[in-house]
C-alpha positions as CSV (number, residue, x, y, z in Angstrom):
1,X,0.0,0.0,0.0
2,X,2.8,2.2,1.1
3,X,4.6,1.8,-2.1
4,X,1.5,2.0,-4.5
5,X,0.7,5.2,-2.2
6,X,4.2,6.6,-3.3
7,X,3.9,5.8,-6.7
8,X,0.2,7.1,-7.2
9,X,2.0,10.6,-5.6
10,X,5.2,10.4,-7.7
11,X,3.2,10.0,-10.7
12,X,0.5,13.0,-9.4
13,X,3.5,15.6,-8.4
14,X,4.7,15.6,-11.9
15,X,1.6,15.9,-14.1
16,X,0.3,18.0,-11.5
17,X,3.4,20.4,-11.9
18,X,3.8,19.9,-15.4
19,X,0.0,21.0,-15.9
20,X,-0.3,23.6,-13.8
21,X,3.0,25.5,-14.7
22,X,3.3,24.7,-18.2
23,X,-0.3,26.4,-18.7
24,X,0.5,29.2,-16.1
25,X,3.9,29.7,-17.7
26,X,2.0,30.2,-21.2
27,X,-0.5,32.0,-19.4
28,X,2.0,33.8,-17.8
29,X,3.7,34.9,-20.8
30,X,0.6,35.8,-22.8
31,X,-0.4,38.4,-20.0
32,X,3.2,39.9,-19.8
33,X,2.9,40.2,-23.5
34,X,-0.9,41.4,-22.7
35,X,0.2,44.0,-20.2
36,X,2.9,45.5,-22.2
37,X,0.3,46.6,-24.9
38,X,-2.5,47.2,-22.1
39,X,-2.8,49.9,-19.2
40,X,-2.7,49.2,-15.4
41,X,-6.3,51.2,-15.9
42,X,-7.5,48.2,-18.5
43,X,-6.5,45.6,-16.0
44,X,-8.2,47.6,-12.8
45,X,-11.8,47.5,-14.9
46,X,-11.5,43.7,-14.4
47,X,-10.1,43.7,-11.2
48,X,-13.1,45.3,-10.2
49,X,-15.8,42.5,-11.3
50,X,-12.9,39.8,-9.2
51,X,-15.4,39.2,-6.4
52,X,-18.4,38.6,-8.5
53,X,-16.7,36.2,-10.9
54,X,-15.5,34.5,-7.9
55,X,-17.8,33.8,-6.0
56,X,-20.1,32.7,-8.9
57,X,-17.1,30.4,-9.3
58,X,-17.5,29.0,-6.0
59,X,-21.1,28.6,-5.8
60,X,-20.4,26.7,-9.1
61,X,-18.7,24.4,-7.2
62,X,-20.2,24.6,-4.1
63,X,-18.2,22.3,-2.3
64,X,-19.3,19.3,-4.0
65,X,-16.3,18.8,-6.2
66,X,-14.2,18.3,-2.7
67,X,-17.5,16.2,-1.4
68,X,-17.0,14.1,-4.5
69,X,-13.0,13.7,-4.0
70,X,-13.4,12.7,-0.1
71,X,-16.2,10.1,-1.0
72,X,-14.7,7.0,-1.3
73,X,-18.1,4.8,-2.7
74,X,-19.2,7.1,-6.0
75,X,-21.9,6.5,-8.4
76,X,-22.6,7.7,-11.8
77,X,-25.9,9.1,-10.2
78,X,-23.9,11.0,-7.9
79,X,-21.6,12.5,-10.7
80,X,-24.6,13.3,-12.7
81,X,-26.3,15.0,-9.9
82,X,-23.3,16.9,-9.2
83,X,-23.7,18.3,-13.3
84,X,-26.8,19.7,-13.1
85,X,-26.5,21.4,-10.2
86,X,-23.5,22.8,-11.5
87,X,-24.7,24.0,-14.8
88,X,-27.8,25.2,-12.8
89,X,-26.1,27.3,-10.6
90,X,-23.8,28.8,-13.5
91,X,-26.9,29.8,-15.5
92,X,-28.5,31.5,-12.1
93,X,-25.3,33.2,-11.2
94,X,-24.9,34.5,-14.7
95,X,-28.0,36.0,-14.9
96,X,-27.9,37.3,-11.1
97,X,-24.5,38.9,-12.4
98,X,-26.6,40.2,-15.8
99,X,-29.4,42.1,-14.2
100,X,-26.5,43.3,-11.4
101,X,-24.5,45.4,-14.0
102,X,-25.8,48.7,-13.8
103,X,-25.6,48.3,-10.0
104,X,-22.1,47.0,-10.0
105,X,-21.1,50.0,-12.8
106,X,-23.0,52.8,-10.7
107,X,-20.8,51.7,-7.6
108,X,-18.0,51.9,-9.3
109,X,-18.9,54.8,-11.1
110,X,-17.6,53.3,-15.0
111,X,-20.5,52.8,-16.9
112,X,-18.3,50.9,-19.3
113,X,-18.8,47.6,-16.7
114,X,-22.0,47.6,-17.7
115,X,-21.5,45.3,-21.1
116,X,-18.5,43.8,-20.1
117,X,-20.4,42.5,-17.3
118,X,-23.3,40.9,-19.7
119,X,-20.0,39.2,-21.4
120,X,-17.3,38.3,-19.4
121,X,-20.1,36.5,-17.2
122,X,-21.0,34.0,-19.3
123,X,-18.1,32.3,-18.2
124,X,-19.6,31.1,-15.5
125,X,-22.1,29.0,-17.6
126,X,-19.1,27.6,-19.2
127,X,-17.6,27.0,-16.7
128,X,-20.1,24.8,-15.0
129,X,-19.9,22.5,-17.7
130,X,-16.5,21.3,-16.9
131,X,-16.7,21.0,-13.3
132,X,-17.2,17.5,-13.0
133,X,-14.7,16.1,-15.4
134,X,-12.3,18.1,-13.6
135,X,-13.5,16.4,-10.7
136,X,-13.5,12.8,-12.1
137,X,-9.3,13.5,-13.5
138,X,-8.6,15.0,-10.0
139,X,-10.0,11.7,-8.8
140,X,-8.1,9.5,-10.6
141,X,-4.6,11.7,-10.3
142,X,-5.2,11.7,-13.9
143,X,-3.3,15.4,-14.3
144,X,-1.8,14.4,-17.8
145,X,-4.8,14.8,-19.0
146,X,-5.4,18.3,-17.4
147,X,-2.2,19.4,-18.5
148,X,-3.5,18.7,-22.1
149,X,-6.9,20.3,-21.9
150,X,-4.9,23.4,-19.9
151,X,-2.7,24.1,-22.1
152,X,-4.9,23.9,-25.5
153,X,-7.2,25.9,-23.9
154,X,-4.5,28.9,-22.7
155,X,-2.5,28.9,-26.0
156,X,-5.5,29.5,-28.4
157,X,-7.4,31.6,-25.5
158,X,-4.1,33.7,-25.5
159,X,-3.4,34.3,-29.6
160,X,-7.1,35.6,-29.8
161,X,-5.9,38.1,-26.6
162,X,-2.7,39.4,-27.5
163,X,-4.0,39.9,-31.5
164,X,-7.3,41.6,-29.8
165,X,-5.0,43.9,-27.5
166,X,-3.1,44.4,-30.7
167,X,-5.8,45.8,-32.5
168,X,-6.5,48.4,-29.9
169,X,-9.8,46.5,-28.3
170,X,-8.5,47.4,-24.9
171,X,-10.0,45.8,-22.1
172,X,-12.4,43.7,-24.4
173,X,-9.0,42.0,-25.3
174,X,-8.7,40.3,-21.3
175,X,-13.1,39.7,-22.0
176,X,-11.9,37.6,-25.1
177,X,-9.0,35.2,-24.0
178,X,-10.9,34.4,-20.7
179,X,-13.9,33.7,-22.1
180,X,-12.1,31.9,-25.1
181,X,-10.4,29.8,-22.6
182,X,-13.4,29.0,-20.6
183,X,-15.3,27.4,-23.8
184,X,-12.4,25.9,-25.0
185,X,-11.7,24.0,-21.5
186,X,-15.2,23.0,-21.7
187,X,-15.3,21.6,-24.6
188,X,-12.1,19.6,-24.7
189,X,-13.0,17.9,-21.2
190,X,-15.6,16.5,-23.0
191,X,-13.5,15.4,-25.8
192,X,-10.4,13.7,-23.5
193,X,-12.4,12.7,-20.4
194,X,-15.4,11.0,-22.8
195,X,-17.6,11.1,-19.8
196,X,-21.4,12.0,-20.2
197,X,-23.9,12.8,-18.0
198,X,-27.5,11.2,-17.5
199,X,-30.2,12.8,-17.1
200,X,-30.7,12.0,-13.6
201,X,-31.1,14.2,-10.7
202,X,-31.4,11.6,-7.1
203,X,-32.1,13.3,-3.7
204,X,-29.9,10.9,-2.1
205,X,-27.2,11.5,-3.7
206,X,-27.7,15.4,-3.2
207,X,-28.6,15.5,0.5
208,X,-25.2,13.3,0.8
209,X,-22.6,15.3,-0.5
210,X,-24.2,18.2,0.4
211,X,-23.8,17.2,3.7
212,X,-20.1,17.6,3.4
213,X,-20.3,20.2,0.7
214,X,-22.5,22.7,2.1
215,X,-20.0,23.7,5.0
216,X,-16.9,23.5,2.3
217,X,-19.3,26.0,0.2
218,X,-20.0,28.5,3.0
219,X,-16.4,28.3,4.3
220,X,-15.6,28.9,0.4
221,X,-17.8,31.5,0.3
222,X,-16.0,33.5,3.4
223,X,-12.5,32.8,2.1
224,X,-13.3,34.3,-1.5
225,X,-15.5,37.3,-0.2
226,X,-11.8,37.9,2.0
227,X,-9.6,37.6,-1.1
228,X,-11.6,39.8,-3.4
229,X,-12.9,42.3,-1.0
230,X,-9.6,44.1,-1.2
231,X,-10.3,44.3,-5.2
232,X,-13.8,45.8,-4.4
233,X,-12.4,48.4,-1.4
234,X,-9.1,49.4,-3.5
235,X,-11.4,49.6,-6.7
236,X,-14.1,51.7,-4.6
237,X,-11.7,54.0,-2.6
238,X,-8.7,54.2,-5.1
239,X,-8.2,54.6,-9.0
240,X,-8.4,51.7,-11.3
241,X,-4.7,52.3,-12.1
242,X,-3.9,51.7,-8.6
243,X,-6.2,48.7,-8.4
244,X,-4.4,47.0,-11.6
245,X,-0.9,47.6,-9.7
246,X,-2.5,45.6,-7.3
247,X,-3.7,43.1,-9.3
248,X,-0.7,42.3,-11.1
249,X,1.3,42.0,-7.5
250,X,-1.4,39.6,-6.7
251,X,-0.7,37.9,-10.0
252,X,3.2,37.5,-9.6
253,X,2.7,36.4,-5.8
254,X,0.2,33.9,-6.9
255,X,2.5,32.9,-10.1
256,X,5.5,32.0,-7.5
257,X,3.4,30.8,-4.3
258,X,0.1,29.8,-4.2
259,X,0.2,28.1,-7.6
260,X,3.5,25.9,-6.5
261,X,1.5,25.2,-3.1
262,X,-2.1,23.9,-5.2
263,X,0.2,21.5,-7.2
264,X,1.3,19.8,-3.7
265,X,-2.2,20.0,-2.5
266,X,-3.8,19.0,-5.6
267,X,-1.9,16.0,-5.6
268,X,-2.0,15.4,-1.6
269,X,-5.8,15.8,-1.2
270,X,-6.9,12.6,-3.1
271,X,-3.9,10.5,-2.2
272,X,-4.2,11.3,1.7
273,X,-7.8,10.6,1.5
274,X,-7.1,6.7,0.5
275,X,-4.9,6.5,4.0
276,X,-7.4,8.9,6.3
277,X,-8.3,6.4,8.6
278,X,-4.4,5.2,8.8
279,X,-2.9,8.3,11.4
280,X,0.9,6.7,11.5
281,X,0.5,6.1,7.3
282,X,-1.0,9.8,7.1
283,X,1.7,11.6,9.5
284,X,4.1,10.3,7.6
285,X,3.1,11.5,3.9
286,X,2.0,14.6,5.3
287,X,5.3,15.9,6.8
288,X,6.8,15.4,3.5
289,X,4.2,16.7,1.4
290,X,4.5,19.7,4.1
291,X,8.3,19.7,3.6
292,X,8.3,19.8,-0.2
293,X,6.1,22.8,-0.3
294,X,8.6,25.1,1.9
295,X,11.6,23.5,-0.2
296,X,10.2,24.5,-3.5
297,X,8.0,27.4,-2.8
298,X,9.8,29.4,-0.2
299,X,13.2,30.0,-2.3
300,X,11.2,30.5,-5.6
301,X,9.1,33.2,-3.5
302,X,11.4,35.3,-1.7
303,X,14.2,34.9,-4.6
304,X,11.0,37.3,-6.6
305,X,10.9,39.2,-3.9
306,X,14.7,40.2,-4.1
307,X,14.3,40.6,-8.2
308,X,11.1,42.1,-8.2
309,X,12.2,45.4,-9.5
310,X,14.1,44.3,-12.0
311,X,11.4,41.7,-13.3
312,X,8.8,44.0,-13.4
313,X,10.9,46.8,-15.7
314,X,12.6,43.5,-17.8
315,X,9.0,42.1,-18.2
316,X,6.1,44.5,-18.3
317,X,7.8,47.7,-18.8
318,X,8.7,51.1,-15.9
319,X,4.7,51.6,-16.2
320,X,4.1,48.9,-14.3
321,X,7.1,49.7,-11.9
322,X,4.5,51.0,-8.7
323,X,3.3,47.2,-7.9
324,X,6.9,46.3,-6.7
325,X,6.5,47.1,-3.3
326,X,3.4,45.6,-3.2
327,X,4.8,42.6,-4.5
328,X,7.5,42.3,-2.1
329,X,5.6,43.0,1.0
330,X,2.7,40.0,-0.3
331,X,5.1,37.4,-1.0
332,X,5.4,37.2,2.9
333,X,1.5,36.7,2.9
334,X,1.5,34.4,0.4
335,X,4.0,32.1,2.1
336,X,2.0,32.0,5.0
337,X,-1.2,31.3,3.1
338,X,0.4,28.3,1.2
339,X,1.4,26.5,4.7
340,X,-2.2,27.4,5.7
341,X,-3.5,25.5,2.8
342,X,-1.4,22.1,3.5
343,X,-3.0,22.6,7.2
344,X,-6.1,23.2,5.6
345,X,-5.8,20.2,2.9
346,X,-5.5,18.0,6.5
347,X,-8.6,18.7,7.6
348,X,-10.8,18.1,4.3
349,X,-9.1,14.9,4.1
350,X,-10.2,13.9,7.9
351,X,-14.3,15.1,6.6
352,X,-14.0,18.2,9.1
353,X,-15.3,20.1,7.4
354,X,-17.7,21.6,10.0
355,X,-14.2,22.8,11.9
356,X,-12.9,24.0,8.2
357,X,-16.2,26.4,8.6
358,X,-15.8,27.8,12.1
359,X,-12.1,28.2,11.6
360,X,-13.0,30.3,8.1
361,X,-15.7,32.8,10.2
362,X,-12.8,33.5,13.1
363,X,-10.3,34.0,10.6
364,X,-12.0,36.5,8.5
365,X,-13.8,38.4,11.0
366,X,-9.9,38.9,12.2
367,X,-9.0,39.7,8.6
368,X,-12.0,42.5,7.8
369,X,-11.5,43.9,10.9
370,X,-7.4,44.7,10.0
371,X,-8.7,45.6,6.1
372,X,-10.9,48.0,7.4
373,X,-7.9,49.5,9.5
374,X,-5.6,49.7,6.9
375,X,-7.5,51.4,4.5
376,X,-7.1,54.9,6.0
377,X,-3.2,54.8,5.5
378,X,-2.9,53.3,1.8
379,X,-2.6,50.1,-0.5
380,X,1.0,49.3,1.0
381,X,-0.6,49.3,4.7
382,X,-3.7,47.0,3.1
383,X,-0.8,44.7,1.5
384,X,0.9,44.6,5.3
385,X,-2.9,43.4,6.9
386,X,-2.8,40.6,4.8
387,X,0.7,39.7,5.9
388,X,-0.6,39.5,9.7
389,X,-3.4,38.3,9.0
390,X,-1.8,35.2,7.2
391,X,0.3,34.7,10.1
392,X,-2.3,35.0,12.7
393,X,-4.5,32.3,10.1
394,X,-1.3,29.8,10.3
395,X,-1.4,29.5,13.7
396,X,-5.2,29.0,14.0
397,X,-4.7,26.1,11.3
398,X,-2.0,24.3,12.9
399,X,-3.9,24.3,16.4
400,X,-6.3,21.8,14.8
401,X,-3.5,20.0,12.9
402,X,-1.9,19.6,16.8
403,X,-5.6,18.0,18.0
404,X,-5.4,15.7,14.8
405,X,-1.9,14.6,14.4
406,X,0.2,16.0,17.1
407,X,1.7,18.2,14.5
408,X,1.0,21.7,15.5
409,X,2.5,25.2,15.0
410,X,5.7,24.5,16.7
411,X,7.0,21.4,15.5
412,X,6.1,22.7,12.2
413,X,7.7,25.7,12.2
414,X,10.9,24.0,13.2
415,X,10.7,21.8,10.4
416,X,10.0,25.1,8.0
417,X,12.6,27.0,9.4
418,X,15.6,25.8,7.7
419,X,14.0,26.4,4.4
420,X,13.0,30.0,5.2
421,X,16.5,31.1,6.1
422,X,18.2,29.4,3.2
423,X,15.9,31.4,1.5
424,X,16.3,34.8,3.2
425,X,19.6,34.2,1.7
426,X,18.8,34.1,-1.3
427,X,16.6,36.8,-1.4
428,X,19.2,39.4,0.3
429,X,22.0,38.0,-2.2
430,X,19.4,39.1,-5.0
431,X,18.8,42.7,-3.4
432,X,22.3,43.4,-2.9
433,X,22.7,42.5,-6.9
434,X,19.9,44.9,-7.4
435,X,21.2,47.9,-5.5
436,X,24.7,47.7,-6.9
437,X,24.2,47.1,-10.8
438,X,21.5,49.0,-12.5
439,X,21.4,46.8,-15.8
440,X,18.2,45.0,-14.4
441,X,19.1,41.8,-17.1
442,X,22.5,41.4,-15.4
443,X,20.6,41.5,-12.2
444,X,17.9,39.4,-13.4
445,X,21.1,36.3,-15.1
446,X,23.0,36.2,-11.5
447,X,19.8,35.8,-10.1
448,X,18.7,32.9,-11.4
449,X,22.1,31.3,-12.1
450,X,23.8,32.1,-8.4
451,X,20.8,32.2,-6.0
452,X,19.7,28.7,-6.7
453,X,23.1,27.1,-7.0
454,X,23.5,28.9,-3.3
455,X,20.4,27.4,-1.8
456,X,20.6,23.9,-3.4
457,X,24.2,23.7,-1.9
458,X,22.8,24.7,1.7
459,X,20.0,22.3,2.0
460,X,22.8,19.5,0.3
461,X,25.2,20.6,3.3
462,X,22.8,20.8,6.0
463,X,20.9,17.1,4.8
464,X,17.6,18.4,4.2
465,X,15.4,15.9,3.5
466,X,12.9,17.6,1.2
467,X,16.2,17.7,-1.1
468,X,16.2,13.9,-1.2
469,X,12.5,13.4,-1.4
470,X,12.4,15.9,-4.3
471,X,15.4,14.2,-5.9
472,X,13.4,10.5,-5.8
473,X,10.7,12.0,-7.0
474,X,12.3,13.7,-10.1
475,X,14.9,10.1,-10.2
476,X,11.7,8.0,-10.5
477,X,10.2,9.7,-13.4
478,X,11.1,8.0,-16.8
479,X,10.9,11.7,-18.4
480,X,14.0,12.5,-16.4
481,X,17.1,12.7,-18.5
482,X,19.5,10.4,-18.3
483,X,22.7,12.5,-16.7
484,X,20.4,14.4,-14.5
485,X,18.6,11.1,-12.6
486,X,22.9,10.0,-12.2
487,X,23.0,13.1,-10.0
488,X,20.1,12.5,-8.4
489,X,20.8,8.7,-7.8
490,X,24.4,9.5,-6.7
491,X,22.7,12.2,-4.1
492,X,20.5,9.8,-2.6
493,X,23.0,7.6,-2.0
494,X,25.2,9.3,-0.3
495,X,22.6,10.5,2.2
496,X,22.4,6.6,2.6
């Protein structure tokens, strides 16, 4: 079991990262390519509609695609149910959002929301209609096949942006490629996953996932209204030039943390779930899973953090150059969030999910409450709430991962804090490169050439053993190449 247990999460780590970074690196690249032609302003009208979208999103999902996962007896009845509530939903929210947008424009005060409203929204009814073959490949750790439908979907969704931004239709140009990319992804989960619904609709099935989903969905529902609330507040009180510096921060943070952290827990969520009742088989797998995450995402976050001047200007231009500070002060919130998540990921695979609720409520009544604070002395004091706030949210998490496992805040943070200070390293050796040569692509080549040589070479001399778990993991894969799995063999064995 142990071995099938490691080669299901072998096998899931890779097309996990493979999917989610090869479409976010092409994603990635289309909106730096985006953003050069566009205007902070352009991206701050969207920014602006980022709670409504989202929380259509999640009332799309409603917590039945996690009820689904954590089920371990499913039926076709049950997946079928689980469609039509979802495309249901979608429909409602769209129109909802529809008859909203003069509302939403008038509070706002740009009248030109008012159609982009009527047609970014229907990607919610898209949307919908993928749901559950997301949910059925998530199921089976099948990511190979998200990778394919991901990256499909962003490559064509991104040509039709970048030639719309290069024909001047401004903000109608982000409208395109996101909607593009939502009918796209529909479609082709259809064509790869071959799955078809019934037309079936059983109360059972309903009132038992519901069961689990319906505090998931309300704890959902907090969480996003948290995240996106600083869109609407900065869109409200500030410009929508200030809002898109925003945005993009939140974009490069996400890019560098919270993405890295959702491959893990992506992965770790169905995987754990097949050992929840086995507490010695599930400590075990979790550490490292917890482990992994700090060795990958903490260097790769605060290393940004040191460049993030000269990546912004290389990348996106000097107009762009006022969302470095936020950047660099939401990394720090990001980290947190990400170890928050693998607490989080814990308790969803134990069925907690009423404690997943009441945790949500405490932790964003505390987070509001510093929002609301911060907003009378500017975006960078907003961006330093969120840093507390993650901290304060990490140690509420790990109190019930203590009651679960005996693995609470401490002993966690011990294990954490040998990656965090390799990777303070590296993120004041990228600084110091930044404040003595002002060629930002010289900056940017020692960067990435010295800083991760550095930290590799620490954890190697300090025995770290997310190093060694990494370096199976990559070994193990038949796409490795041939002279990089000799290093990696040779590594192992001489932790042996």
């Amino acid at each position: 079991m142990a071995e099938n247990l490691k080669s299901q999460t072998v096998r899931g780590v890779w097309w996990s990262f493979l999917e989610k970074y090869s479409t976010q690196g092409v994603s990635f690249l289309i909106t730096l390519v985006m953003a050069r032609i566009l205007t902070p302003g352009e991206y701050g009208l969207i920014g602006m509609l980022a709670i409504f979208m989202a929380l259509g999103q999640v009332f799309i999902d409603g917590g039945f695609a996690n009820a689904l996962i954590q089920k371990k007896e499913r039926t076709e009845t049950d997946y079928s149910t689980v469609f039509w509530i979802n495309v249901s939903i979608g429909l409602l929210s769209y129109i909802i959002l529809f008859f909203s947008a003069p509302a939403i424009a008038s509070f706002y005060n740009q009248d030109i929301l008012i159609p982009i409203i009527k047609i970014y929204g229907f990607n919610l009814i898209l949307s919908s209609l993928a749901a559950v073959n997301k949910v059925k490949l998530t199921i089976d750790i099948n990511f190979r096949t998200q990778l394919k439908i991901s990256l499909i979907s962003s490559v064509l969704s991104g040509i039709v942006g970048i030639v719309c931004a290069l024909n001047n239709f401004g903000v109608w140009s982000i409208v395109a490629q996101s909607n593009v990319a939502a009918a796209m992804t529909a479609i082709l989960s259809f064509v790869f996953v071959k799955w078809k619904p019934s037309f079936v609709f059983s109360k059972d099935s309903f009132k038992s996932l519901f069961s689990f989903g319906s505090k998931l969905l309300v704890a959902q529902i907090i969480s996003t209204v948290y995240v996106y609330l600083y869109h609407l507040v900065i869109g409200k009180k500030y410009s929508k030039e200030e809002l898109g510096l925003y945005t993009k921060a939140g974009l490069f943070g996400q890019m560098v943390s919270t993405n890295l952290t959702s491959v893990m827990t992506r992965v770790s969520f169905p995987v754990l779930s097949r050992v929840q009742n086995d507490d010695a088989q599930l400590m075990g797998a979790y550490r490292k899973f917890i482990g992994m995450v700090a060795f990958i995402v903490f260097p790769v976050a605060l290393g940004v953090c040191g460049m993030a001047r000269p990546l912004i200007v290389a990348l996106i231009t000097d107009k762009w150059i006022g969302c470095v500070p936020f950047i660099q002060i939401l990394i720090f919130a990001y980290l947190c969030d990400g170890i928050t998540i693998v607490n989080l990921n814990l308790l969803y695979v134990k069925g907690k999910s009423n404690i997943v609720l009441r945790l949500e409520i405490i932790k964003k009544t505390i987070a509001v409450s510093l929002l609301f604070i911060a907003i009378r002395f500017g975006i960078k004091a907003i961006c330093l709430s969120q840093v507390l706030y993650a901290f304060i949210a990490l140690i509420l998490n790990t109190r019930n991962t203590r009651k679960l496992l005996n693995y609470g805040f401490i002993n966690q943070i011990k294990d954490l804090l040998p990656y965090f200070s390799f990777s303070v390293v590296i993120m004041a050796l990228a600084l110091y490169f930044d404040f003595i040569i002002s060629n930002v692509w010289i900056v940017l080549a020692l960067c990435f050439i010295l800083c991760p040589a550095i930290y590799l070479l620490l954890c190697y001399f300090f025995k770290l053993s997310a190093l060694y778990e990494i370096s199976s993991i990559l070994s193990s894969n038949k796409y490795c190449p041939v002279w990089l799995n000799k290093i990696l063999s040779n590594l192992i064995l001489n932790k042996k």
